[in-house]
C-alpha positions in Angstrom: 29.1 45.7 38.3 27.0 43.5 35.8 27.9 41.0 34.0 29.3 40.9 30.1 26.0 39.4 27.8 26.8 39.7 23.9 25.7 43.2 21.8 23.0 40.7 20.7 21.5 39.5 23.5 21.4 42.6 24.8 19.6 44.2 21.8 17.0 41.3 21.6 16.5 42.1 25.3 15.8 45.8 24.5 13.1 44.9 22.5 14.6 46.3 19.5 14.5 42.9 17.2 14.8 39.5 17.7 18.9 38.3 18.1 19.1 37.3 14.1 17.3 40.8 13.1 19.8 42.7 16.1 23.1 40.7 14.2 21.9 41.9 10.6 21.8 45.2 13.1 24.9 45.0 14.0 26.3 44.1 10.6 24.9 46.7 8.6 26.2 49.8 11.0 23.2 50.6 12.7 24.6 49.7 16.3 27.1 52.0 18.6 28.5 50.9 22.1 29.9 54.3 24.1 29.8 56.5 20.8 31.5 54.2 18.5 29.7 51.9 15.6 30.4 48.2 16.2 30.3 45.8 13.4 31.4 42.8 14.8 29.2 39.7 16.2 31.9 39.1 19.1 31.6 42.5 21.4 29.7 41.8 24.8 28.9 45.1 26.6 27.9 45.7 30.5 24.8 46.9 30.8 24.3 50.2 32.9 28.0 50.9 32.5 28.5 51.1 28.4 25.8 53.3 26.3 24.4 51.2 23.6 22.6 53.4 21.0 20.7 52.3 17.7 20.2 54.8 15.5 21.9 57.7 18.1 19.4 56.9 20.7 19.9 55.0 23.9 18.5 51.7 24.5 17.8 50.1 27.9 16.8 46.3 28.5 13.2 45.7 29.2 12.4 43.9 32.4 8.5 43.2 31.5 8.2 40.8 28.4 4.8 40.9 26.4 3.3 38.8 23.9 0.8 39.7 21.5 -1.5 37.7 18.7 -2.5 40.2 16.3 -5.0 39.0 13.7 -2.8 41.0 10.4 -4.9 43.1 8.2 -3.5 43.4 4.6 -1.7 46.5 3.8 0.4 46.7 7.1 4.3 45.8 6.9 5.7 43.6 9.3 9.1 45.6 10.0 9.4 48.2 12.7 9.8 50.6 10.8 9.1 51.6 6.6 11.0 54.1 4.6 8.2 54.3 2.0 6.1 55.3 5.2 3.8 52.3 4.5 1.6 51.6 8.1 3.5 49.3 10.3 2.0 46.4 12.4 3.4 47.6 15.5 1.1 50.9 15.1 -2.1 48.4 15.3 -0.9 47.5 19.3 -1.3 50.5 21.8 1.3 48.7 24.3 2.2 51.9 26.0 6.2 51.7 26.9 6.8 48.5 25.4 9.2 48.3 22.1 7.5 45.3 20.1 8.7 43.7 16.8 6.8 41.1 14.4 8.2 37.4 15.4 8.6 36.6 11.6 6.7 38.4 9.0 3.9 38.5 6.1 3.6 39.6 3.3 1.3 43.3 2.1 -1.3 41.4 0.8 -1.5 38.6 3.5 -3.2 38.6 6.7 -3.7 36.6 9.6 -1.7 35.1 12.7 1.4 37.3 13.6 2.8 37.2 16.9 4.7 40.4 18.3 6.7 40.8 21.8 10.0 42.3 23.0 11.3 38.8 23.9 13.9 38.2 21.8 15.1 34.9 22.9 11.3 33.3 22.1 11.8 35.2 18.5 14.5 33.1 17.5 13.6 29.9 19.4 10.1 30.5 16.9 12.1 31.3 14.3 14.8 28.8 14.5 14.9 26.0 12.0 15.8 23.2 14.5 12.8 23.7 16.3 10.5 23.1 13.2 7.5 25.1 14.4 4.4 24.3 12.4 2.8 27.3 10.6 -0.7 26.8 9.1 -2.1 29.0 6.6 -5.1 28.5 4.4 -4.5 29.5 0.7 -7.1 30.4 -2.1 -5.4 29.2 -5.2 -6.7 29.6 -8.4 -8.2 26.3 -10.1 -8.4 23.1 -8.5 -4.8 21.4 -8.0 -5.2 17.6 -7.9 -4.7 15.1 -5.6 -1.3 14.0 -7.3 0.0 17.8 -7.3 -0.7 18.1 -3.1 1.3 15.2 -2.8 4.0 16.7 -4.5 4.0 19.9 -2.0 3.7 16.7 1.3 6.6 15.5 0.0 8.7 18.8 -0.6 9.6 20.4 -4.0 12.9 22.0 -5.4 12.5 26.0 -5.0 15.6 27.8 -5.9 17.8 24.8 -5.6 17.1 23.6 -1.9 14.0 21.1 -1.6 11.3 21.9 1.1 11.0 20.5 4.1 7.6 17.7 4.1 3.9 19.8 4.3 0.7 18.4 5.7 -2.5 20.0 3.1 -5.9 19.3 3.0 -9.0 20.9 0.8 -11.0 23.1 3.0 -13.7 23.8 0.1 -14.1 25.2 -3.8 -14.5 29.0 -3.9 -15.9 30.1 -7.5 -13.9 27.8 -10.1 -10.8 27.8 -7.5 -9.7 26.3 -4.3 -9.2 26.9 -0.7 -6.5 25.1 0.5 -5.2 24.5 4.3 -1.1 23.7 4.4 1.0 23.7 7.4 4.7 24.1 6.9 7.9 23.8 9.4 10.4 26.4 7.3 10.0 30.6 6.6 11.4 31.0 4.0 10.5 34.0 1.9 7.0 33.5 0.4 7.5 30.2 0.6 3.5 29.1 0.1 2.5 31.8 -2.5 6.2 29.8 -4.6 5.2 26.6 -3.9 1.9 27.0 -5.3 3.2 28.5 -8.1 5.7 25.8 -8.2 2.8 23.6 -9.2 0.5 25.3 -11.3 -2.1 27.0 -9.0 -1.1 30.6 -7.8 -2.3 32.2 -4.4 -5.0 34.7 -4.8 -4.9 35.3 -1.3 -3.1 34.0 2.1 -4.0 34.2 5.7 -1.9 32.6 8.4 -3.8 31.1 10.7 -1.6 29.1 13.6 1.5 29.1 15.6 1.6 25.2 16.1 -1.6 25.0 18.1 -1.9 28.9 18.9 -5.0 29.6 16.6 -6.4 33.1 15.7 -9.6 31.6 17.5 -12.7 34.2 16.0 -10.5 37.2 16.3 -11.5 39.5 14.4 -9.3 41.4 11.4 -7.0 44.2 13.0 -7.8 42.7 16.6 -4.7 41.6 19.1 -5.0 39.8 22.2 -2.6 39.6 25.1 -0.6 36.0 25.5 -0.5 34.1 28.7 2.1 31.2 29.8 -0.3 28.4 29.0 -0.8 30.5 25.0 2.8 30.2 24.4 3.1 27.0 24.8 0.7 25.7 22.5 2.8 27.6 19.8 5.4 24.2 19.9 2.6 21.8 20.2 
């Protein structure tokens, strides 16, 4: 008989989101386990002997983990799924078989580096805040914020009451009257460069993520993925 793994685990395994998306999951309803909707984070389930269903259809773990590095055009939502039937990210990927979800997600309107697997367990190490994986992105900012309001951003400003964590930016180069800025963050929170701009005095015209840590887009083109090897993952916690 196999062993007990948490209703987590075991979703993150499937494929079907990474463990923090498969709790919220669990949380709001969406899971069952034999026929009956579980709600609580505790349950562990046998897989092969109890039926674990989301959304009334079965799910069964995925032996071959993927990894891809999709280069995000705008007007793609990073969710598996969209009930205003918007195009999803995971449509861009022909990975035949293979349930992926975004690791982390972007906005419409921004582009760039988005990673996408069905390994849950390097989702939330990505994800995790005790890892402090380094994000770049380079901003277009209307106007030309000083040298005294970057240093405020390094340092970390108050956004609805918590202060962010310290930012490394640099000016990449003036773009008609406005700017195009390079920062690198450690945090996700929710459109956390296009606030901290704002924050400040210089709004993001547009955003493009360009890094995992040392994982770069590297010349792929817009709408173009590539598959990830060993040696690729690791250069996302470099």
């Amino acid at each position: 008989m196999s062993e007990p793994v948490r209703l987590q685990k075991y979703l993150a395994q499937c494929g079907l989101a990474s463990r923090r998306k498969a709790e919220q999951l669990i949380a709001d309803g969406k899971i069952s386990v034999d026929g009956v909707v579980v709600r609580e984070m505790g349950v562990s389930i046998r897989p092969g002997v109890n039926l674990v269903a989301y959304a009334g259809k079965k799910l069964v773990a995925e032996e071959r983990l993927v990894y891809y590095l999709l280069n995000k055009p705008p007007g793609y939502v990073t969710t598996i799924a969209d009930p205003q039937g918007r195009p999803i990210v995971t449509s861009l990927i022909k990975a035949s078989g293979v349930r992926l979800f975004p690791v982390g997600r972007l906005d419409l309107d921004t582009e760039g580096a988005l990673i996408l697997t069905n390994d849950g367990e390097l989702a939330q190490k990505i994800q995790h805040p005790s890892n402090e994986t380094s994000k770049s992105y380079e901003a277009l900012v209307r106007g030309w914020p000083g040298r005294e309001k970057l240093a405020l951003l390094e340092r970390g400003v108050v956004l609805e009451g918590k202060r962010t964590s310290p930012a490394s930016l640099s000016i990449l180069a003036a773009k008609g009257g406005n700017c195009l800025v390079k920062i690198t963050i450690h945090e996700g929170r929710k459109r956390q460069v296009k606030k901290m701009f704002s924050h400040i005095g210089h709004p993001v015209l547009h955003l493009k993520r360009i890094a995992y840590g040392k994982l770069h887009l590297d010349g792929l083109p817009n709408g173009a993925y590539r598959k990830l090897n060993p040696s690729d993952l690791k250069k996302i916690f470099l």
